[in-house]
C-alpha positions as CSV (number, residue, x, y, z in Angstrom):
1,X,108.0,226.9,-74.0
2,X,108.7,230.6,-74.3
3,X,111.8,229.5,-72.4
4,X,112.7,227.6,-75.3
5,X,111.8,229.8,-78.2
6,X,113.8,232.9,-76.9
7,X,117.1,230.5,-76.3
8,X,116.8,229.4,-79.8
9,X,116.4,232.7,-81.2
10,X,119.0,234.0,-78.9
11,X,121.5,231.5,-80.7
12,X,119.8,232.2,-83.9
13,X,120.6,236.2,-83.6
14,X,124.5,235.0,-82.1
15,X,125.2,232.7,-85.5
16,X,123.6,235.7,-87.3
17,X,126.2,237.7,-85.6
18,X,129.1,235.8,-86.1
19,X,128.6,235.5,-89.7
20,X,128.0,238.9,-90.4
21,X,130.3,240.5,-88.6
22,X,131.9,242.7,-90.8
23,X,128.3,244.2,-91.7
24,X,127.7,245.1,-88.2
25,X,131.2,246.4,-87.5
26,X,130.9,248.8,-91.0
27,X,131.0,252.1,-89.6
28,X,128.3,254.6,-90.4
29,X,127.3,258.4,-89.4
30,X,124.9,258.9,-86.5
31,X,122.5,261.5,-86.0
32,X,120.1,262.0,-82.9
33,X,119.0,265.7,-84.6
34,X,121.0,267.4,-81.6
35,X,124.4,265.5,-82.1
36,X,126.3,263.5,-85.1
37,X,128.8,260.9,-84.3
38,X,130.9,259.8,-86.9
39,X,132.4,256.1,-87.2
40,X,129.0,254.2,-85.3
41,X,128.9,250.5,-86.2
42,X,125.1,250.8,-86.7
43,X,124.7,247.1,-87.3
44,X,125.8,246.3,-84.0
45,X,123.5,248.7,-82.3
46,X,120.4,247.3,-84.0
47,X,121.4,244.3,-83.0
48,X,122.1,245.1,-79.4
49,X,118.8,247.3,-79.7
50,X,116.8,243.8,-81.2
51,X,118.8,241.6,-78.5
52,X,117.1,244.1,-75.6
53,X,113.9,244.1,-76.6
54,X,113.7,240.2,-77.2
55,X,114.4,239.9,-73.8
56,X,112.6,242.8,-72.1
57,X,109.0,240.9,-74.3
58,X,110.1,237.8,-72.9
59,X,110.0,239.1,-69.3
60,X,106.9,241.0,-70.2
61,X,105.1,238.2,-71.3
62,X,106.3,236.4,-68.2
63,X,105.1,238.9,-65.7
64,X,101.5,238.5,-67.8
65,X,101.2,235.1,-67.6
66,X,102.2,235.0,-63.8
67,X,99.2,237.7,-63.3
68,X,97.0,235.3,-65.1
69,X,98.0,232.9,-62.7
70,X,97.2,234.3,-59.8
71,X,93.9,236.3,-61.3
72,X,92.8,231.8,-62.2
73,X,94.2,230.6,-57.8
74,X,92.1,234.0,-56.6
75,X,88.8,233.1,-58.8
76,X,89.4,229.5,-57.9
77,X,89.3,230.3,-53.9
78,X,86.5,232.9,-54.2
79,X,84.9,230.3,-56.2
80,X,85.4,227.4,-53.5
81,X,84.5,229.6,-50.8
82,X,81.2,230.4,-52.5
83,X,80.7,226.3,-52.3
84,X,81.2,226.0,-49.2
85,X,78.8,228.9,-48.3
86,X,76.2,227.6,-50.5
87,X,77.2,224.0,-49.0
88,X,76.4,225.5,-45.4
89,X,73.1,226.7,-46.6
90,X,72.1,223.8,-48.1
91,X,72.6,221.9,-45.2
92,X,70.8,224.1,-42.7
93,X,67.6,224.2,-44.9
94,X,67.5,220.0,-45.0
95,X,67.9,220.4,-41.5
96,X,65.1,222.8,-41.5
97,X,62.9,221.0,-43.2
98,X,64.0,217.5,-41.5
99,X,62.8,219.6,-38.7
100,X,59.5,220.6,-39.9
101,X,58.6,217.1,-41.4
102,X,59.2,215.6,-37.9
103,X,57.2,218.6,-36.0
104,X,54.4,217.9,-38.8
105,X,54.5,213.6,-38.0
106,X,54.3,213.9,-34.7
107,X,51.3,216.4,-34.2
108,X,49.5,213.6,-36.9
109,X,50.9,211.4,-34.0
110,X,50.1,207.3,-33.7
111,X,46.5,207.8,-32.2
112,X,43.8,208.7,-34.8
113,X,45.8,209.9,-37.9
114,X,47.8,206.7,-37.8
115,X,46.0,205.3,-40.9
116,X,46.1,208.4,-42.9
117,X,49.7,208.4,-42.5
118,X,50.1,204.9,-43.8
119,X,47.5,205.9,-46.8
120,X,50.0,208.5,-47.2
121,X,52.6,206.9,-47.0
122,X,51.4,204.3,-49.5
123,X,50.7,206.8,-51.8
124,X,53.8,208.3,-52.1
125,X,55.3,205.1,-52.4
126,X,52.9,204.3,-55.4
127,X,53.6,207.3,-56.7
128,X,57.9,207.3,-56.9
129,X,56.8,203.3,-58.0
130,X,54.8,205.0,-61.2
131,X,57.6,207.9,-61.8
132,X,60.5,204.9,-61.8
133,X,58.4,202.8,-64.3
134,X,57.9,206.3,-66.5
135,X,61.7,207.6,-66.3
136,X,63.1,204.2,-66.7
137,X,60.8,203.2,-70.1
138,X,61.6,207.0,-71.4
139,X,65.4,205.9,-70.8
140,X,64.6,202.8,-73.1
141,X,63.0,204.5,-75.8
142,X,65.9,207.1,-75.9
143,X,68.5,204.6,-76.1
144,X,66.5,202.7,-78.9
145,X,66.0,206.1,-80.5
146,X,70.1,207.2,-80.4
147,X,71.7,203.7,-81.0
């Protein structure tokens, strides 16, 4: 898009240019404060001057949005790396507690602790049962409630 809008303006300043080119060509006196030339078309050299510093913004604002660029692909691999880590860690404390659970069933063991297990076992299953009913009759009444 920048692309676009320096071409046309480019072509803008070149028709400006070429209609006025007696204006630019009109020779006028020149003084830096140390020197003074005589017979300077200063049309032409503002326009040369302009010309320059369209194009030195243009590649300014190029080299900024290429730094914004890479400053987004270095956050977005830091960023993905940082998953991953937190992935890894994740996964080694299921595996932890998959580890513990199993240590913790089989000291309860089949002998004597059998039927607390299944009491257990039943009353968690009651208890996700009751928490299904509650979430999914909450879901109703917000769905009646926002249409």
């Amino acid at each position: 898009m920048r692309t676009v809008v320096l071409i046309v303006l480019l072509v803008l300043l070149g028709l400006f240019a070429l209609l006025n080119t007696n204006a630019l060509m009109f020779p006028h006196t020149l003084s830096l404060g140390f020197v003074t030339y005589q017979g300077v078309p200063m049309g032409l050299i503002l326009l040369i001057l302009g010309t320059l510093l369209m194009v030195l913004f243009y590649a300014w604002a190029g080299i900024a949005g290429l730094r914004a660029q890479a400053d987004s692909a270095r956050l977005l691999r830091d960023m993905e790396a940082l998953r991953v880590s937190l992935d890894s860690q994740e996964g080694s404390r299921f595996a932890q507690l998959q580890e513990h659970l199993d240590a913790r069933f089989h000291t309860l063991g089949p002998g004597q602790n059998a039927g607390e297990v299944a009491a257990l076992s039943a009353r968690v299953d009651a208890l996700s049962r009751d928490l299904n009913l509650q979430l999914a009759q909450l879901d109703d009444y917000l769905k009646g409630k926002l249409g």
